[in-house]
C-alpha positions as CSV (number, residue, x, y, z in Angstrom):
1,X,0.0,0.0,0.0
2,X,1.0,2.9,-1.1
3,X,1.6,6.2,1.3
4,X,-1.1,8.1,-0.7
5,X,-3.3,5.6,-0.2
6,X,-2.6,5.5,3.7
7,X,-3.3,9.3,3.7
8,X,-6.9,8.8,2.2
9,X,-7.5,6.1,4.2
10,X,-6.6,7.7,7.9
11,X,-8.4,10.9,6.0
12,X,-11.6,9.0,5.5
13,X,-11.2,7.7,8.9
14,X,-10.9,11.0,10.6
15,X,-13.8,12.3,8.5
16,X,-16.4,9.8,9.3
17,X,-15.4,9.8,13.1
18,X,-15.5,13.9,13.0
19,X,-19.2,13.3,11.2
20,X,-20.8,10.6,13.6
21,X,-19.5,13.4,16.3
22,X,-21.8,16.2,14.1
23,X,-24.9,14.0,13.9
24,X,-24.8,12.2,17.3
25,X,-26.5,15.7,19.0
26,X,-29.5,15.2,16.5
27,X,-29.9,11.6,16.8
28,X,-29.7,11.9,20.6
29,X,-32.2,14.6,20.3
30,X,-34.5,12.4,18.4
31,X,-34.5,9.1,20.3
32,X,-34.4,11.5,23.7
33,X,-38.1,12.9,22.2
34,X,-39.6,9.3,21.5
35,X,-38.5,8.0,25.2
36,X,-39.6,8.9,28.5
37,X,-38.0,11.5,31.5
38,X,-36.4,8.8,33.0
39,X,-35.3,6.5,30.0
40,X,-33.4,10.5,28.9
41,X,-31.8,10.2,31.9
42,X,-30.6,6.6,32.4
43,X,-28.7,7.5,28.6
44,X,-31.2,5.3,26.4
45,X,-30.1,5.4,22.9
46,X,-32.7,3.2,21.3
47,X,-36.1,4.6,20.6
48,X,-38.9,4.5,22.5
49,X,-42.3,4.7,22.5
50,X,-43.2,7.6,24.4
51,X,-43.6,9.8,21.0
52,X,-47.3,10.4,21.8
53,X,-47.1,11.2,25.2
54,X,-45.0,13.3,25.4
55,X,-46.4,15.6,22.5
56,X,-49.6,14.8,24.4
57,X,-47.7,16.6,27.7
58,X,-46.1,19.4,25.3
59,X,-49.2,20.7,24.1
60,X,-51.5,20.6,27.3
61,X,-48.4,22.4,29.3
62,X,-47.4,24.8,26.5
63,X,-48.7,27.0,23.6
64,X,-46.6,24.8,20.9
65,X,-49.2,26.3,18.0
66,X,-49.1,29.9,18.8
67,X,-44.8,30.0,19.6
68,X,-44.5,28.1,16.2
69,X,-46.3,30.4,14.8
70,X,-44.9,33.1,16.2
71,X,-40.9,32.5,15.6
72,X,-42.2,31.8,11.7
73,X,-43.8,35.5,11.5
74,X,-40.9,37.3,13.7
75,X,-38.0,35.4,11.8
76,X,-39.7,35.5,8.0
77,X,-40.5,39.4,8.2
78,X,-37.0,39.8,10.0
79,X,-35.2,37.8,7.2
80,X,-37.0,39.9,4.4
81,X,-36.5,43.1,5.9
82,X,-32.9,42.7,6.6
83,X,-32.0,41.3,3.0
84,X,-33.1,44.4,1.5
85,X,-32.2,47.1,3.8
86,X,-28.6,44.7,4.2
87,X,-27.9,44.5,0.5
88,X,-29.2,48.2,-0.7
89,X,-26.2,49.3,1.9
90,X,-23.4,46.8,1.0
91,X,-24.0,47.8,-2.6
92,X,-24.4,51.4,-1.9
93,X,-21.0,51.3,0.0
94,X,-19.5,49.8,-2.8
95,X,-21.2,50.4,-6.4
96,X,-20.6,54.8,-5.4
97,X,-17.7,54.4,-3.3
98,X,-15.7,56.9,-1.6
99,X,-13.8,57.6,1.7
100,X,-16.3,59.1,3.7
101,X,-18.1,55.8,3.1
102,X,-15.1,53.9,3.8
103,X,-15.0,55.7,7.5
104,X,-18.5,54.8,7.8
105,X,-18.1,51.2,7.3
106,X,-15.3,51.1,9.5
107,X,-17.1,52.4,12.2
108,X,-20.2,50.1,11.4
109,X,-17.3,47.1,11.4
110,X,-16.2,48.5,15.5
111,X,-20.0,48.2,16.1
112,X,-20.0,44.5,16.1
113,X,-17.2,44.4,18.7
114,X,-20.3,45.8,21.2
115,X,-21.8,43.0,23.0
116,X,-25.4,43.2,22.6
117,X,-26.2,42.6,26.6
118,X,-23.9,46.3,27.0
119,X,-27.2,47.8,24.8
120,X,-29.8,45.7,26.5
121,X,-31.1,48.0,28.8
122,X,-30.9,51.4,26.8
123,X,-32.9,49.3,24.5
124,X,-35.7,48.1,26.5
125,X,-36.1,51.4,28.1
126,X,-35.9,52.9,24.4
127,X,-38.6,50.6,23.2
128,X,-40.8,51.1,26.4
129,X,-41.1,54.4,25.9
130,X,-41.8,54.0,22.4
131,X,-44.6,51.6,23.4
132,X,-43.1,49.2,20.8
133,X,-43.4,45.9,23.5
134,X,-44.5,42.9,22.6
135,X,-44.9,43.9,19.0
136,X,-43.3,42.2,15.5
137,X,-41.9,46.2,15.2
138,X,-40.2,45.8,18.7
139,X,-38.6,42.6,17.7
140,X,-36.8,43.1,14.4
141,X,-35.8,46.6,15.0
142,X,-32.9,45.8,16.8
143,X,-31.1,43.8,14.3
144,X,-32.8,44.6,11.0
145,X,-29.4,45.5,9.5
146,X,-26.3,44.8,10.9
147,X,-22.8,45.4,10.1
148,X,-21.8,41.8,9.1
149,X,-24.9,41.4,6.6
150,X,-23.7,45.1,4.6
151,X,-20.2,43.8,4.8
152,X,-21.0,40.8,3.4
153,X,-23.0,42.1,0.4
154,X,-20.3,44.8,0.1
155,X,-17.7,42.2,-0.9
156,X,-20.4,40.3,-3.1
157,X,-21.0,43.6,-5.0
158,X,-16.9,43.8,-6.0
159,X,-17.5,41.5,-7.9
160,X,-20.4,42.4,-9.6
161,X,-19.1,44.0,-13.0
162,X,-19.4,47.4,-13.4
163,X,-19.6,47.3,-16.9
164,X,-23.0,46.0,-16.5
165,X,-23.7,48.7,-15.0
166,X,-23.1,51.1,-17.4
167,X,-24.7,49.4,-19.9
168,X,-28.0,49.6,-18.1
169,X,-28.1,53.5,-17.2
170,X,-26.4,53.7,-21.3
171,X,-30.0,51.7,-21.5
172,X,-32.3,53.6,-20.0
173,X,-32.6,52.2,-16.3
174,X,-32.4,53.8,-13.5
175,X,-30.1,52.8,-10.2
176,X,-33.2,50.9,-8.8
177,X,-33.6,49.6,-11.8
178,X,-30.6,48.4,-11.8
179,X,-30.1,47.0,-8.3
180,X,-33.7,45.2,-8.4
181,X,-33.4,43.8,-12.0
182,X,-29.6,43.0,-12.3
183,X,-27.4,43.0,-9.0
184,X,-30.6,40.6,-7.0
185,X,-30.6,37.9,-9.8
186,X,-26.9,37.9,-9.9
187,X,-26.3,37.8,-6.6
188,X,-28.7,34.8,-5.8
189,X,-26.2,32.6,-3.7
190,X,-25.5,35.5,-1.0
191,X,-29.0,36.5,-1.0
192,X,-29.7,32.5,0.3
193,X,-26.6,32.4,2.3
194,X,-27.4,36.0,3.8
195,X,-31.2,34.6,4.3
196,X,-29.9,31.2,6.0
197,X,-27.7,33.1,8.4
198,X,-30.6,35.6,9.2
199,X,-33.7,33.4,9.3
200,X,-31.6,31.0,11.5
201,X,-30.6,34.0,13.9
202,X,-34.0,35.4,14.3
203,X,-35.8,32.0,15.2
204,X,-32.7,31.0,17.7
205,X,-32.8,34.5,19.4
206,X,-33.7,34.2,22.7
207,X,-32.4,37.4,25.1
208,X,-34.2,39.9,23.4
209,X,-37.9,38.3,23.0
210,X,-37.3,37.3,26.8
211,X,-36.8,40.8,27.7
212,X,-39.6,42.7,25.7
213,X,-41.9,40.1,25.0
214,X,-44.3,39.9,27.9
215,X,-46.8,38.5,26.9
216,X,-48.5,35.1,26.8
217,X,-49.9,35.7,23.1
218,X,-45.8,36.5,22.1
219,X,-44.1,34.0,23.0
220,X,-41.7,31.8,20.5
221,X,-40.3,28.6,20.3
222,X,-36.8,29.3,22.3
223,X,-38.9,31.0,25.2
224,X,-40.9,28.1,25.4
225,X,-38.1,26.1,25.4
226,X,-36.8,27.5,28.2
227,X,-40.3,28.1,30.1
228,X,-39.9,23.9,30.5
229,X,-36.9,24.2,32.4
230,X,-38.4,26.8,35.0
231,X,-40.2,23.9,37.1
232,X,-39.3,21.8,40.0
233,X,-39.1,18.8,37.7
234,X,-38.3,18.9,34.2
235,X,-39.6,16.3,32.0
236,X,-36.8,15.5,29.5
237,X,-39.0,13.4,26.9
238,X,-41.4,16.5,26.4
239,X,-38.3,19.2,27.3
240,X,-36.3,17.4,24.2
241,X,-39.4,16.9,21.7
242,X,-39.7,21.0,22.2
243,X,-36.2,21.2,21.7
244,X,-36.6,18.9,18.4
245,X,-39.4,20.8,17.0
246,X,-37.9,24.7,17.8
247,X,-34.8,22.7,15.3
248,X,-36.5,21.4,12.6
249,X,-37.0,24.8,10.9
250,X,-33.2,25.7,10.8
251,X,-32.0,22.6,9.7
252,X,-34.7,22.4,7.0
253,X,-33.9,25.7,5.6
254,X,-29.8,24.9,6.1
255,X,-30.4,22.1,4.1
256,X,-32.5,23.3,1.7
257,X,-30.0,26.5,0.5
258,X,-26.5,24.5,1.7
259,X,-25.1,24.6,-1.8
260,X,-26.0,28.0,-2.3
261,X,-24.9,28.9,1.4
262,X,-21.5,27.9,0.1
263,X,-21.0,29.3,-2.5
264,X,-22.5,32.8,-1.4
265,X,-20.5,32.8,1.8
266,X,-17.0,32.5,-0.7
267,X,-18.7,35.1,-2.8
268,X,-18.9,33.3,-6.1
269,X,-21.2,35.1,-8.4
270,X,-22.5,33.0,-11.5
């Protein structure tokens, strides 16, 4: 054997030990949902047959209907929003560049060093005043455009060629003309990578819903997560059947756009 072939081998190895690493979290998520509390915590990996019951227990203890609900309508009007506000600045900052917009994006850039908890409470006091709790408003406000989104659409549109560009104003269009009909449709793969990263952010965030949603009506999938672990006893059959079900949106939609998350997160543009 020769030493290329002892490479791919160990490589192959190493790879399918790293990937049963990767999936063991969601298979131990879904036999943990199909097995009772105290199967979860004795380590049972087979499945069991406790599927019914405990989505029987999840719905008669929590609103699974309205938080589904919920986390969809927050994180799909979030994830629109944001892509167009997100790329009309990254191509903005880039398409009629200058320094002053060079300053600004450096600044926006030392924004994302701030931790979000230092802006918690100027935010919630902010909002309360503004009587914006426990509305859709109050929740995507926040982060309906943030500094990594524009800089990632920034570097998409350098490569976007600017010939194009002038061919359509030589044309007739005008610059939203131009941005709607030809920089969207060539920039397809970071508008599903940008909308992966986004829609996946919005339905995992937690902090902020906790703080300004008060409300039974407003709650979403990660509050109600967490509202099973708030007892005296948790219940780890129903606690990790919520815990599947708040997943299953992400890693339908990662799965769904993974080629395209690739290739818009390297910035190819076809």
């Amino acid at each position: 054997m020769t030493k290329t072939k002892r490479m791919n081998i160990l490589m192959y190895i190493v790879l399918t030990i790293v990937s049963l690493i990767s999936v063991f979290p969601l298979y131990w998520m879904l036999i943990s949902a199909t097995n009772k509390s105290v199967d979860v915590s004795r380590g049972t990996m087979l499945p069991g047959t406790a599927l019914i019951d405990n989505w029987k227990s999840l719905i008669s203890q929590s609103p699974v209907g309205t938080a589904m609900l919920n986390s969809f309508k927050y994180s799909v009007i979030l994830t629109v929003v944001a892509l167009v506000i997100c790329s009309l600045a990254g191509y903005g900052f880039e398409i009629y560049h200058d320094k002053a917009k060079d300053a600004v994006m450096s600044i926006l850039l030392l924004g994302m060093m701030v931790p979000f908890v230092a802006t918690l409470i100027p935010l919630f006091r902010m909002f309360s005043s503004a009587h914006l709790l426990n509305t859709t408003l109050g929740f995507i406000l926040p982060t309906i455009s943030t500094p990594f989104l524009i800089m990632m659409f920034r570097q998409s549109a350098r490569s976007f060629p600017h010939d194009i560009i002038e061919a359509a104003r030589i044309d007739g269009l005008n610059e939203v003309q131009i941005f709607f009909r030809m920089f969207i449709p060539t920039m397809r793969s970071t508008y599903a990578a940008a909308m992966t990263i986004t829609f996946m952010n919005a339905w995992n965030n937690y902090l902020w819903p906790k703080v300004m949603m008060t409300q039974d009506d407003t709650i979403t999938m990660p509050m109600l997560v967490a509202n099973l672990t708030e007892g005296y006893v948790t219940d780890y059959g129903v606690l990790m059947l919520a815990v599947l079900l708040c997943s299953l949106p992400t890693v339908i939609i990662f799965f769904l756009l993974q080629k395209s998350f690739a290739e818009g997160i390297t910035g190819a543009v076809k």
